[in-house]
RODO-2510 file (C-alpha; in nm, 4 decimals, decimal comma):
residues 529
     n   res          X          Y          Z
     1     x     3,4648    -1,8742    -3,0760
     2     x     3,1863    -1,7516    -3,2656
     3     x     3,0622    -1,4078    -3,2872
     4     x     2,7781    -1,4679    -3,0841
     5     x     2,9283    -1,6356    -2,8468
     6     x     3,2020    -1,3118    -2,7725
     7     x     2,8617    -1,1219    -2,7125
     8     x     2,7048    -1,3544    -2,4699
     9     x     3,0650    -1,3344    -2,2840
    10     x     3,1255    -0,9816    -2,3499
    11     x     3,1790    -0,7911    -1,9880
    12     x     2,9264    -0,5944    -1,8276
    13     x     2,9293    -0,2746    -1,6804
    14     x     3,1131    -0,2596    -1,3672
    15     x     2,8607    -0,4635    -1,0712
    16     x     2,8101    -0,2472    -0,7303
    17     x     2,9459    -0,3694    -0,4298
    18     x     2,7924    -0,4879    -0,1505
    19     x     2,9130    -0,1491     0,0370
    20     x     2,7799     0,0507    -0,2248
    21     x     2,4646    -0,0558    -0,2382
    22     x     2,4087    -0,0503     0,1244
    23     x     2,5049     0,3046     0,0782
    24     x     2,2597     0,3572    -0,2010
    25     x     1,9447     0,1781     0,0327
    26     x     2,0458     0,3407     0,3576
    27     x     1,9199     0,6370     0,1503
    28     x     1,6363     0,5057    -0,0211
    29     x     1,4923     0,3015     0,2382
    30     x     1,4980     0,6143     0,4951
    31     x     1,2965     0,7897     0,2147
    32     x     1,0502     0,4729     0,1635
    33     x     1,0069     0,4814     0,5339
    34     x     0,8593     0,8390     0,5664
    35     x     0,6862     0,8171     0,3190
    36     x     0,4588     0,4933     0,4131
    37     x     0,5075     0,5858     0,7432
    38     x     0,3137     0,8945     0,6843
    39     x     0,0131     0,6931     0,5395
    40     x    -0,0497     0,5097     0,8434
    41     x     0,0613     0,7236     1,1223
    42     x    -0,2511     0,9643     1,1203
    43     x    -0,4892     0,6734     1,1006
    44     x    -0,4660     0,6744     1,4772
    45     x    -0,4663     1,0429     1,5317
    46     x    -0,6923     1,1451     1,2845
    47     x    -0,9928     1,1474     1,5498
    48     x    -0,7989     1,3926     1,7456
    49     x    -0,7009     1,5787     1,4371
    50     x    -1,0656     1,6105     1,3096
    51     x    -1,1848     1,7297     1,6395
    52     x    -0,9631     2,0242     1,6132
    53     x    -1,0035     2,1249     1,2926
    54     x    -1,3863     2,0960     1,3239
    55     x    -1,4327     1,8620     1,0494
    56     x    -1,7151     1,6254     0,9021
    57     x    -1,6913     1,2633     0,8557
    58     x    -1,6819     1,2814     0,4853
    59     x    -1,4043     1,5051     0,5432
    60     x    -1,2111     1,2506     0,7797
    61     x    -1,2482     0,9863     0,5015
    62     x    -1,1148     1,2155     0,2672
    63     x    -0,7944     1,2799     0,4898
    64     x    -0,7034     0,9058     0,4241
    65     x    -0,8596     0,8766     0,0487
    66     x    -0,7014     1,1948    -0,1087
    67     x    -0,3723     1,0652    -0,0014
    68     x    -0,4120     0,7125    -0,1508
    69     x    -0,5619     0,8514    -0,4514
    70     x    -0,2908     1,0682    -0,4961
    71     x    -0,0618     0,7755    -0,4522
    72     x    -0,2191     0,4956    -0,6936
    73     x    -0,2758     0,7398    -0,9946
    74     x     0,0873     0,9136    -0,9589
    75     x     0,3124     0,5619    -0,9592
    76     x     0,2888     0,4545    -1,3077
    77     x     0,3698     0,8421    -1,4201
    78     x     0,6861     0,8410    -1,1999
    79     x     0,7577     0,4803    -1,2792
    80     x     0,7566     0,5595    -1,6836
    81     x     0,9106     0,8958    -1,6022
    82     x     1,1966     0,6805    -1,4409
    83     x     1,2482     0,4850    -1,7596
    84     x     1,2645     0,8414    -1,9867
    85     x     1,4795     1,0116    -1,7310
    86     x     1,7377     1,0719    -1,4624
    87     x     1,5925     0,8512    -1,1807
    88     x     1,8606     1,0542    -0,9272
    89     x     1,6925     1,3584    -1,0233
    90     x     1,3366     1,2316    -0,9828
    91     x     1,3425     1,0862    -0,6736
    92     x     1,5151     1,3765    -0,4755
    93     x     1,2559     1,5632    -0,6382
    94     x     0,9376     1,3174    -0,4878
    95     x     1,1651     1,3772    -0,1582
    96     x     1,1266     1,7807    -0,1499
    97     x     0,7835     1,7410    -0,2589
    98     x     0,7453     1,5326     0,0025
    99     x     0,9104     1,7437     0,3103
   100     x     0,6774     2,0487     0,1420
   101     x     0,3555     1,8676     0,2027
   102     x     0,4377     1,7334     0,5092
   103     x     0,5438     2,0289     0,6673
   104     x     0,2072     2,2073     0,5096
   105     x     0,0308     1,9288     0,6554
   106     x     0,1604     1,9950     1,0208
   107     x     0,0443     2,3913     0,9680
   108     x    -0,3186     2,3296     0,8377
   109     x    -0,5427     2,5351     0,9814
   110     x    -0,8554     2,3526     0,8167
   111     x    -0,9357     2,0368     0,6818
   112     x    -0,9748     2,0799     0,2967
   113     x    -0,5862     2,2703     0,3239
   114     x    -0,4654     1,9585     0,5576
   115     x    -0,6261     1,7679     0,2715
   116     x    -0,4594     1,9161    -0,0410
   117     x    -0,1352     1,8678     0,1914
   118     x    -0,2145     1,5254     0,2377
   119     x    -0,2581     1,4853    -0,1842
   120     x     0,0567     1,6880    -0,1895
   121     x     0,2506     1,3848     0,0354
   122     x     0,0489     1,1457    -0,1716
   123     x     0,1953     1,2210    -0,4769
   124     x     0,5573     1,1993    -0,3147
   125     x     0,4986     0,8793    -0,2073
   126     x     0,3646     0,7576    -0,5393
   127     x     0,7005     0,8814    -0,6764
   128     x     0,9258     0,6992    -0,3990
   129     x     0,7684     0,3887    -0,4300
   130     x     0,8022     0,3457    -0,7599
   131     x     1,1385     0,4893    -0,7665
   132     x     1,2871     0,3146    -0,4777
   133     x     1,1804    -0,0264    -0,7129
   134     x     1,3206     0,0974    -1,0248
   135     x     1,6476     0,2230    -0,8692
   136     x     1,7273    -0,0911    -0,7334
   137     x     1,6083    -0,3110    -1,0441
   138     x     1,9019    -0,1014    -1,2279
   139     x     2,1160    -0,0880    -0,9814
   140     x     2,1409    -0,4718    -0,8760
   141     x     2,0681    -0,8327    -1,0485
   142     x     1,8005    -1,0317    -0,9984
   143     x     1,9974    -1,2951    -0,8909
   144     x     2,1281    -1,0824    -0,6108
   145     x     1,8286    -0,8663    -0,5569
   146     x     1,6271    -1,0855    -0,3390
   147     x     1,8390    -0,9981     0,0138
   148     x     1,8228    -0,6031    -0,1114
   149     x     1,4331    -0,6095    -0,1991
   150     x     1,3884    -0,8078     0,1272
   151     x     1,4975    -0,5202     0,3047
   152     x     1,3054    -0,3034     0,1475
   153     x     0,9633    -0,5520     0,1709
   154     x     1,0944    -0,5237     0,5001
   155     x     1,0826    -0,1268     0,5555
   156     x     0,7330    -0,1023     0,3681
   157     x     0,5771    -0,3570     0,6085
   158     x     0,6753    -0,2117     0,9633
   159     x     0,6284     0,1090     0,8355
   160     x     0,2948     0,0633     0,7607
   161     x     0,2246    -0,1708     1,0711
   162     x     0,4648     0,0843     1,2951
   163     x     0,2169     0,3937     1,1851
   164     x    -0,0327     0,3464     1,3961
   165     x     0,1976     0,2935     1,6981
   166     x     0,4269     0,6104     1,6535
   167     x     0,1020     0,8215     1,5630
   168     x    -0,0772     0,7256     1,8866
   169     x     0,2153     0,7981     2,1064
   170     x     0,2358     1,1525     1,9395
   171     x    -0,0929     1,2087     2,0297
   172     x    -0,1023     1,0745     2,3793
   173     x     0,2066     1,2965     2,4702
   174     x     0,0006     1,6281     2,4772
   175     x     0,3346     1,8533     2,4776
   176     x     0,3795     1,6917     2,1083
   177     x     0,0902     1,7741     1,9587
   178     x    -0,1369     1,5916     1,6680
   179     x     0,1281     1,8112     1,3723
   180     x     0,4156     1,6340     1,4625
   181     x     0,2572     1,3342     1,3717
   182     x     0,3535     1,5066     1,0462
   183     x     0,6698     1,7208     1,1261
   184     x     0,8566     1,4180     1,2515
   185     x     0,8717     1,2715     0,8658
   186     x     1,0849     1,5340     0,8251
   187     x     1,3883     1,5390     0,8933
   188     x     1,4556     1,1576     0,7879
   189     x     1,3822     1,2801     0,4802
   190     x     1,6291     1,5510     0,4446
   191     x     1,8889     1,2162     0,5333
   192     x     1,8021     1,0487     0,3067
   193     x     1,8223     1,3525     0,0510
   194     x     2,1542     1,4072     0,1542
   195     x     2,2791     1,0688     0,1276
   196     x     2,1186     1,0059    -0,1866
   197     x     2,3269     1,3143    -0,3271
   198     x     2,6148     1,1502    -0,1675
   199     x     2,5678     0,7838    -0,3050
   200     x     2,3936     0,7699    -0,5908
   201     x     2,5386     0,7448    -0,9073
   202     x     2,3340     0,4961    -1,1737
   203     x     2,4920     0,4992    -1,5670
   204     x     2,1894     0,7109    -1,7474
   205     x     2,1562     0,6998    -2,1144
   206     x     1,9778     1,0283    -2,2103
   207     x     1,6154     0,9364    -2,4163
   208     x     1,4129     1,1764    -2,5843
   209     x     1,0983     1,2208    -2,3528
   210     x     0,8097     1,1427    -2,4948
   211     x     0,5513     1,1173    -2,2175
   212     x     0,1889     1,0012    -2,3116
   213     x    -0,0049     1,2973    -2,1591
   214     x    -0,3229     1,1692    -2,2900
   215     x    -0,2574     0,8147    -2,0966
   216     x    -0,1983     0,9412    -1,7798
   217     x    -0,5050     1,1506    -1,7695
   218     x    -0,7179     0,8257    -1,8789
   219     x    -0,5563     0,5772    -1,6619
   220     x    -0,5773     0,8288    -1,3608
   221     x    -0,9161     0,9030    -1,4229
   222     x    -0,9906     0,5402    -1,4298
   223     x    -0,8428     0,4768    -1,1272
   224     x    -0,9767     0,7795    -0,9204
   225     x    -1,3646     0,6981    -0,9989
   226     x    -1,3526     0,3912    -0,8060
   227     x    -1,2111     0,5367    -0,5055
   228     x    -1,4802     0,8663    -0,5403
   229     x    -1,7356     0,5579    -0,5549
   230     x    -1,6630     0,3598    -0,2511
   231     x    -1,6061     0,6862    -0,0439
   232     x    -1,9940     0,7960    -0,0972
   233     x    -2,2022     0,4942    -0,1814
   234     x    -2,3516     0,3747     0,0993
   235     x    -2,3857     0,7404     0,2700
   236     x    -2,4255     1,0021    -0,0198
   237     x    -2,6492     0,7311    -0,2425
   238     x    -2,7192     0,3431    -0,2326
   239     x    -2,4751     0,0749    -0,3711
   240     x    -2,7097     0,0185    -0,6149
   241     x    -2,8125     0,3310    -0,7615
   242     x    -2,8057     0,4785    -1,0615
   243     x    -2,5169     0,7180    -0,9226
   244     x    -2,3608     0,3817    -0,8724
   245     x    -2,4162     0,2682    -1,2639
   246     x    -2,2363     0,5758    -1,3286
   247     x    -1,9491     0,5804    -1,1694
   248     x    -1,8959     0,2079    -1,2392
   249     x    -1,9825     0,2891    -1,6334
   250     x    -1,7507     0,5420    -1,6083
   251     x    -1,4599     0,3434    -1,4890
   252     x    -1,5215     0,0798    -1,7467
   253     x    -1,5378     0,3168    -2,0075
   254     x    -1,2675     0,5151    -1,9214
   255     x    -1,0145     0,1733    -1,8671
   256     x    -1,1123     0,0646    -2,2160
   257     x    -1,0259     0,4415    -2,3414
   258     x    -0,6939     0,4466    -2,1827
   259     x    -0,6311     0,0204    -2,2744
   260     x    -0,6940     0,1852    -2,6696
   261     x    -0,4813     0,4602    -2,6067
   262     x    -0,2053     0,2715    -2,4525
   263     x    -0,1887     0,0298    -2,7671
   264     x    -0,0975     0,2703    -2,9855
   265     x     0,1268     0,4905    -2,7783
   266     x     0,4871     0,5562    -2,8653
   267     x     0,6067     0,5482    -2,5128
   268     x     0,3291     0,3858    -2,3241
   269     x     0,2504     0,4413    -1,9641
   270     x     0,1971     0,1217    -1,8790
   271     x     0,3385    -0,1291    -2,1554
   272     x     0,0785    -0,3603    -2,2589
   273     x     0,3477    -0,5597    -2,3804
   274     x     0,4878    -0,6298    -2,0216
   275     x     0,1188    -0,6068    -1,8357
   276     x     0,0338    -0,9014    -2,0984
   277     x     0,3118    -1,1073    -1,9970
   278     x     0,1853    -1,4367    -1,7730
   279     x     0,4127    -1,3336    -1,4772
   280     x     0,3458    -0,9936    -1,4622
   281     x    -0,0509    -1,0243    -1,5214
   282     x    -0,0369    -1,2830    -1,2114
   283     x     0,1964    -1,0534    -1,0196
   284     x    -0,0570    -0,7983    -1,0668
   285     x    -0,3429    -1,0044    -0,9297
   286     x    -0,1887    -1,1287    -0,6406
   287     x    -0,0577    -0,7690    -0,5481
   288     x    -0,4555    -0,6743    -0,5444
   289     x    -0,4836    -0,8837    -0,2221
   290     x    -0,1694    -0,8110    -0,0356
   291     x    -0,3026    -0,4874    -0,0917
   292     x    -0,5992    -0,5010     0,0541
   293     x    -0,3662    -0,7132     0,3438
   294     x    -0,1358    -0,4487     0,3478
   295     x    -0,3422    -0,1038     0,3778
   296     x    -0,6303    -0,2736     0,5355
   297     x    -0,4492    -0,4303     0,9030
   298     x    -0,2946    -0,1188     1,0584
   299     x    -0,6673     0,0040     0,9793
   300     x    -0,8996    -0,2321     1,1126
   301     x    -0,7138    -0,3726     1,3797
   302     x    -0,5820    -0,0576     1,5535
   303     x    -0,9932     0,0028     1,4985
   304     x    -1,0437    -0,2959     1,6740
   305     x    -0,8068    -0,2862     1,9420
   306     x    -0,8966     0,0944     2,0663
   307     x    -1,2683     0,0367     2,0345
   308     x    -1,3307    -0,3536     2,0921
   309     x    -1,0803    -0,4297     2,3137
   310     x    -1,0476    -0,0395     2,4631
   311     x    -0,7128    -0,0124     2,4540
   312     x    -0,5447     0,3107     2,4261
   313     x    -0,3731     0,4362     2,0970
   314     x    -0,0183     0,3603     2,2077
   315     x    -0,1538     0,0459     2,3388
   316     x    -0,3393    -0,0685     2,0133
   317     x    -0,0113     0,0057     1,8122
   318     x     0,1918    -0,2368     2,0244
   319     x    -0,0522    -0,5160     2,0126
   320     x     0,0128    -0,5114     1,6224
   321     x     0,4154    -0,5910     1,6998
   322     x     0,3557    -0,9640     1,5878
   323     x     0,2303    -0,8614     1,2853
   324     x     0,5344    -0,6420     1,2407
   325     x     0,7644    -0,9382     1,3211
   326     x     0,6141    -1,1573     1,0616
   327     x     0,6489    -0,8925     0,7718
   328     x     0,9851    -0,8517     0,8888
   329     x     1,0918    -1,1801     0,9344
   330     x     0,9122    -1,3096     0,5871
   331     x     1,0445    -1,0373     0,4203
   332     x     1,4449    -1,0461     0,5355
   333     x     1,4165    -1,4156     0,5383
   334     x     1,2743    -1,4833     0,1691
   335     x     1,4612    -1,2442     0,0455
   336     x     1,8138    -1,3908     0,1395
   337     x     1,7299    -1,7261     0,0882
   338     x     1,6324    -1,6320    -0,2612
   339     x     1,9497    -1,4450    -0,3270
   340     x     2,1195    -1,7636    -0,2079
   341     x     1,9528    -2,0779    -0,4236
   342     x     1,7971    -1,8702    -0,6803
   343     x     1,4720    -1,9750    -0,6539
   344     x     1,1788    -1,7689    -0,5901
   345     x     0,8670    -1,9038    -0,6469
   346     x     0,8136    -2,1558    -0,3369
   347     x     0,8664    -1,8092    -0,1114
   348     x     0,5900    -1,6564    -0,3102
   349     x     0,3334    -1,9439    -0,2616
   350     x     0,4176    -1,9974     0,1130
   351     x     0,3453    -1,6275     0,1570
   352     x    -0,0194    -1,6371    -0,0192
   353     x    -0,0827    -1,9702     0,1854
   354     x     0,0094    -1,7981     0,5078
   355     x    -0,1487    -1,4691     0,4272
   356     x    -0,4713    -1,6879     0,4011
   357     x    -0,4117    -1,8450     0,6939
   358     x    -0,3968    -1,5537     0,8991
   359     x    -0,6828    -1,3417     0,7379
   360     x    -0,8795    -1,6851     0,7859
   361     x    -0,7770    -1,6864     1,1996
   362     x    -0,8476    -1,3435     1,1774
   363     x    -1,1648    -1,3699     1,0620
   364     x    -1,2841    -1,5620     1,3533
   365     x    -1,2338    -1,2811     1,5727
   366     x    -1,5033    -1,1445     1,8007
   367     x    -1,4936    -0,8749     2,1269
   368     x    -1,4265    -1,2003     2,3601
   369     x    -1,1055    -1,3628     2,1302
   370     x    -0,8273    -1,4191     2,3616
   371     x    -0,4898    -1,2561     2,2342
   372     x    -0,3111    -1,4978     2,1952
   373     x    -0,5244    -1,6447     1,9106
   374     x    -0,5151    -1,2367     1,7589
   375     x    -0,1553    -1,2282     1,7478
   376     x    -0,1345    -1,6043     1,5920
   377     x    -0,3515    -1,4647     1,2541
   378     x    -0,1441    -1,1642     1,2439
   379     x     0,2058    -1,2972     1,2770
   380     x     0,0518    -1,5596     0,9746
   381     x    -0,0943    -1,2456     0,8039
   382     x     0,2374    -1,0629     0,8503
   383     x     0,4776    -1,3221     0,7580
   384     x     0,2917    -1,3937     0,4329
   385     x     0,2844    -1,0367     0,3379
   386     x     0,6221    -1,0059     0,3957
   387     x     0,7192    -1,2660     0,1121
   388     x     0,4911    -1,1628    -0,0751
   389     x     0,4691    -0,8147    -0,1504
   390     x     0,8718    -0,7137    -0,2817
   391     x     0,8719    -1,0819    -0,4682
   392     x     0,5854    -1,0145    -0,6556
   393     x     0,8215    -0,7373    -0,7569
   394     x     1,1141    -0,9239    -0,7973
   395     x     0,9378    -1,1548    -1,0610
   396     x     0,8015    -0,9186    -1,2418
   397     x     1,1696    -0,7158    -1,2968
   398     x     1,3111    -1,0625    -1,4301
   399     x     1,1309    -1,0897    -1,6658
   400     x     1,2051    -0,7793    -1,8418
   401     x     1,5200    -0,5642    -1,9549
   402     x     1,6412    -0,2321    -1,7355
   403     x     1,4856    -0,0308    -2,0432
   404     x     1,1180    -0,1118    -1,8583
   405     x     1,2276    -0,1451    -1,5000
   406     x     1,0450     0,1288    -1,3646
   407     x     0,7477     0,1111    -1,6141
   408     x     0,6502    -0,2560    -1,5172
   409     x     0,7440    -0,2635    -1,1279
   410     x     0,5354     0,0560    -1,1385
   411     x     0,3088    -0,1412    -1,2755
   412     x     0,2760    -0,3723    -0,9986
   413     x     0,2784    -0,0922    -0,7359
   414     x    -0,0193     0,0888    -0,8619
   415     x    -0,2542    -0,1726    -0,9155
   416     x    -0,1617    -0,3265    -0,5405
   417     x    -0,2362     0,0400    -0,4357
   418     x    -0,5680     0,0407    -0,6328
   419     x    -0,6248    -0,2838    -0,4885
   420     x    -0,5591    -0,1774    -0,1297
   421     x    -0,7621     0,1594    -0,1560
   422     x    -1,0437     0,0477    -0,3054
   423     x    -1,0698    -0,2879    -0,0912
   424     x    -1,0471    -0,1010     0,2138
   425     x    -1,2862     0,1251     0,1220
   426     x    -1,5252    -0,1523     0,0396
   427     x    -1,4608    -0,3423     0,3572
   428     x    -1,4702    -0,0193     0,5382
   429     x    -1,8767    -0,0050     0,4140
   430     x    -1,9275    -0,3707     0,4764
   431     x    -1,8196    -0,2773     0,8567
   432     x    -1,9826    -0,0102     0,8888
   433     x    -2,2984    -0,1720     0,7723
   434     x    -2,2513    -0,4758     0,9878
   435     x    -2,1868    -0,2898     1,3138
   436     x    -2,5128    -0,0926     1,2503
   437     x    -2,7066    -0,4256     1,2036
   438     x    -2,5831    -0,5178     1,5215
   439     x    -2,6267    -0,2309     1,6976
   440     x    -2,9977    -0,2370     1,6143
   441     x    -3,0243    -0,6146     1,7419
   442     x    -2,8883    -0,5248     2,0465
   443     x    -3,0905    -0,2475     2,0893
   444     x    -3,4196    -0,4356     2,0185
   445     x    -3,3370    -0,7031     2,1972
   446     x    -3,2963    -0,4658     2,5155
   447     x    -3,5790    -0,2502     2,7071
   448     x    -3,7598     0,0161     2,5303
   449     x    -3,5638    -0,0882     2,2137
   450     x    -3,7421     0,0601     1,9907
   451     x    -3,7349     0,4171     2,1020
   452     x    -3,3601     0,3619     2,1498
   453     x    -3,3137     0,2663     1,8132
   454     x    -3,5034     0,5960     1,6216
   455     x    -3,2745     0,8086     1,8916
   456     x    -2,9608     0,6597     1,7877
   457     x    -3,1132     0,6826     1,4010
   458     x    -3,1144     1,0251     1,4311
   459     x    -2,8375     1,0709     1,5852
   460     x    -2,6204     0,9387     1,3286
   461     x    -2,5794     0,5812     1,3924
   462     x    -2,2104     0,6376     1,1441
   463     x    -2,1090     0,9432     1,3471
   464     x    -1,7607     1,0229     1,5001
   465     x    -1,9345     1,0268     1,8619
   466     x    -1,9840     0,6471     1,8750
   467     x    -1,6606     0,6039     1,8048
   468     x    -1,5794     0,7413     2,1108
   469     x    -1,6368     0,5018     2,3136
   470     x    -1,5661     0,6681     2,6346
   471     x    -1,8217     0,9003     2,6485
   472     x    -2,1059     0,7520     2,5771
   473     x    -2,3577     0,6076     2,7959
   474     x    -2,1901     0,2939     2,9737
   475     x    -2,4552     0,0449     2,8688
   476     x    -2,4985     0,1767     2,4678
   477     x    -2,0070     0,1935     2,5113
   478     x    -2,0716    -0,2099     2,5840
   479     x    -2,2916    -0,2199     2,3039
   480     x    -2,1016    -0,0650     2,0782
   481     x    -1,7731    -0,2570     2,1904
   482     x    -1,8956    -0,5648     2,1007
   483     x    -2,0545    -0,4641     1,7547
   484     x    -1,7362    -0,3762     1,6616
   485     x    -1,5536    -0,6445     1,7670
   486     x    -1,8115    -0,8978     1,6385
   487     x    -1,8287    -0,7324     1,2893
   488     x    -1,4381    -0,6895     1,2498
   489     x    -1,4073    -1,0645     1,1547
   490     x    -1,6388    -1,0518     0,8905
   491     x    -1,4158    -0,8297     0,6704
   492     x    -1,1062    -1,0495     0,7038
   493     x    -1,3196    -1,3415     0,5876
   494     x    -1,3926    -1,1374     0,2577
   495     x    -1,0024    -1,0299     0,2651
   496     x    -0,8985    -1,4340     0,3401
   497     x    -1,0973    -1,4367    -0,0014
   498     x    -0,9268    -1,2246    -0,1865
   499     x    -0,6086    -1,3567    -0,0468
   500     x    -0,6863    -1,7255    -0,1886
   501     x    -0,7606    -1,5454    -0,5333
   502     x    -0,3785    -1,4076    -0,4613
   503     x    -0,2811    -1,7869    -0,3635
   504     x    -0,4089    -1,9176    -0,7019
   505     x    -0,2620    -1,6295    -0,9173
   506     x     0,1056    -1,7405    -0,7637
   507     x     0,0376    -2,0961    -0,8596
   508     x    -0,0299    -2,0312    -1,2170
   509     x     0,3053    -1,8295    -1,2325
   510     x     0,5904    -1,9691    -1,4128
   511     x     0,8987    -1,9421    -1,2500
   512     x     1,2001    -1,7895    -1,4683
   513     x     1,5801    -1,8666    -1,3384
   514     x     1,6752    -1,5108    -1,1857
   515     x     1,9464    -1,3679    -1,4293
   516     x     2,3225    -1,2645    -1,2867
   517     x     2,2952    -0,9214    -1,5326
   518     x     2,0988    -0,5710    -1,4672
   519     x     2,0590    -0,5828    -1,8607
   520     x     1,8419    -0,8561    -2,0357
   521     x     2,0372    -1,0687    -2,3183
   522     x     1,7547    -1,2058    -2,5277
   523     x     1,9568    -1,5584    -2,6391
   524     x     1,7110    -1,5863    -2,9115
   525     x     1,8021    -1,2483    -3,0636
   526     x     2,1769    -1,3022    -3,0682
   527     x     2,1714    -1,6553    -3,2250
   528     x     1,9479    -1,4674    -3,4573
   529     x     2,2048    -1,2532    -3,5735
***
């Protein structure tokens, strides 16, 4: 037997059992929970939660968009951070930040301090996202990680589609309250701290940190300009304005900086090496649409439910349960059968055909759609997202060694954040837009239309009041109902278009035999040697 032969046979550390590692995700997924939980659940409270605090709309957007800033610029820090250091350490750390801002958040007194609490959160979450991903890429196989990241797929998606549901019976039970929506993060994260403690013990070889300071202001910079962009254009300036040319020059200018500065790092944030790589460039552009898929449902159709369809808050959350099937289902499902053959790829392009699907159905939707035909797009919608989103992941970890595990699946994770924050965004201006056309047609086409439509000008025709629907004049709350339920498809017709941009990306990718070892042997090198 040859030299290089012992190598390719020589044993490898110790694998985890299957207890062990159920151990290990009890704790991480309870953590992953919270923390996308906690993105979603105010998105049906945050009326209420406004209202109290006596806040302004720019404010309310803010609420959501500090959080998911926070969020898309902080992953690829704690995902390179991961690689340099003790990745036991830094996630219970994400966790206490974490119970700290959401226990601020449930004290605010005023909106900009629920705000900063809400960055605070943000930040946490960036951490456990991209944590929870690199823990288990060196903790498990690819070969065997499919059934693990399936679970976890499968945590992120009725999390996020769960949200609304637990957020709008918080706030219909009026001994609760709006701050526990949240307090009750809480103390499922202090579980999961404890069991983490308990559970986790990963091999760590200690590195010299060298953490590229000058990167992660660039890239974050470059990724926070967008998301300023999309929050004011449209209100604050035009679309196409010179604000507009700014903030768009900026971005580009700033993403070449940080592309220049990221070449010649010694200890990149975001390996151009890997990035470059055909799967992981792919995975990245597909992620951008189950992004927008992702952070963009719980949004617009608990929005569409509550003031379409007039359905209470509890109400609009459990219309959404097929959606939360499918992710479930897709997820659990794709990821055991890929832990079982081996193969990964088919899953990948059955989710980005479904996902189509679905946003397609669902953008056929108007105030009159039976539910039936609803639930159909969003159990597509749900299903493809769930085998999807962690098998982007999964792809992506292959095809590098542990080393880079949390640097590239961070990698993925903040660009399908970027994706999702800025698409929403986007699609939350193109409805806004549309619902005000329509508004205006309706009240032209109606008696004394004109003088109704300079009232309802002045009034605001984006203000909080017409989205409550309940108190407004019974003939303008019809009105209003069916703008909104008529516009609503519109914006998963641009989504179904991003999603067959994701469908293509999949096609393209090449699909690499999952390896049996945490560690990558490069073949090449050894018969090199």
């Amino acid at each position: 037997m040859t030299v290089t032969e012992n190598r390719l046979q020589a044993p490898a550390a110790p694998a985890l059992t299957h207890r062990e590692i159920l151990e290990i995700l009890i704790g991480l997924l309870a953590a992953l929970f919270t923390a996308m939980l906690s993105s979603t659940i105010v998105s049906n409270a945050l009326p209420t939660i406004i209202a109290d605090l006596e806040g302004s709309q720019t404010q309310y957007t803010w609420v959501l968009t500090g959080s998911l800033l926070a969020t898309t610029v902080s992953t690829p820090i704690w995902g390179k951070l991961s690689d340099l250091m003790n990745k036991k350490l830094l996630v219970q750390l994400a966790i206490i930040l974490f119970v700290i801002g959401s226990a601020l958040a449930g004290m605010a007194h005023n909106v900009p301090f629920l705000i900063g609490a809400r960055v605070l959160q943000g930040l946490a979450m960036g951490g456990l996202m991209a944590l929870a991903q690199a823990i288990i890429g060196a903790a498990i196989p690819p070969r065997d990680r499919g059934r693990y990241s399936g679970y976890m797929g499968a945590v992120m998606a009725v999390a996020t589609v769960s949200g609304p549901l637990i957020g709008g019976v918080i706030v219909d039970t009026s001994w609760l309250g709006w701050r526990w929506c949240f307090y009750v993060c809480v103390p499922l994260a202090m579980i999961s701290l404890v069991m983490l403690q308990k559970y986790l013990h990963l091999p760590f070889t200690k590195r010299q940190v060298k953490m590229d300071y000058l990167g992660a202001i660039l890239i974050s910079a470059a990724a926070s300009l967008p998301l300023i962009w999309v929050t004011f254009a449209g209100q604050n300036f035009a679309w196409v304005s010179w604000q507009s040319a700014l903030f768009v020059g900026g971005t580009l200018l700033l993403g070449i900086l940080a592309v220049v500065v990221e070449t010649r790092a010694a200890e990149p944030l975001v390996p151009l090496k890997v990035v470059k790589e055909r799967t992981t460039a792919l995975a990245i552009v597909a992620s951008l649409a189950v992004g927008v898929a992702m952070f963009g449902s719980a949004l617009f159709l608990g929005q569409y439910f509550q003031i379409a369809r007039g359905y209470s808050p509890t109400e609009a959350g459990l219309l959404t349960i097929p959606m939360m099937l499918g992710s479930f289902l897709g997820s659990v499902g794709a990821g055991q059968l890929i832990s079982r053959f081996g193969k990964w790829k088919r899953y990948i392009v059955a989710g980005g055909i479904l996902l189509v699907i679905g946003l397609v159905v669902l953008g056929t939707i108007d105030h009159t759609t039976p539910y039936w035909y609803v639930g159909l797009g969003m159990l597509a919608m749900g299903l493809g997202m769930g085998m999807m989103m962690q098998n982007l992941v999964l792809a992506v970890q292959n095809t590098v060694d542990v080393s880079q595990i949390g640097a590239s699946s961070a990698s993925v994770a903040f660009f399908r954040s970027l994706g999702g924050a800025v698409g929403v965004s986007v699609l939350g201006a193109i409805l806004a837009t549309r619902v005000k056309d329509l508004l205006i047609q309706g009240l032209l086409a109606g008696p004394g239309g004109a003088a109704a439509v300079r009232k309802l000008q002045e009034g605001g025709t984006g203000s909080t009041s017409l989205l409550d629907v309940n108190h407004l004049p019974p003939q303008l709350a019809e009105l209003v109902r069916q703008s909104y339920g008529d516009a609503t498809g519109r914006i998963f017709l641009i989504a179904a278009a991003c999603g067959l941009v994701s469908l293509i990306a999949v096609l393209f990718i090449k699909e690499v035999p999952l390896r049996r070892t945490v560690a990558k042997l490069d073949v090449e090198e050894l018969v090199g040697d």
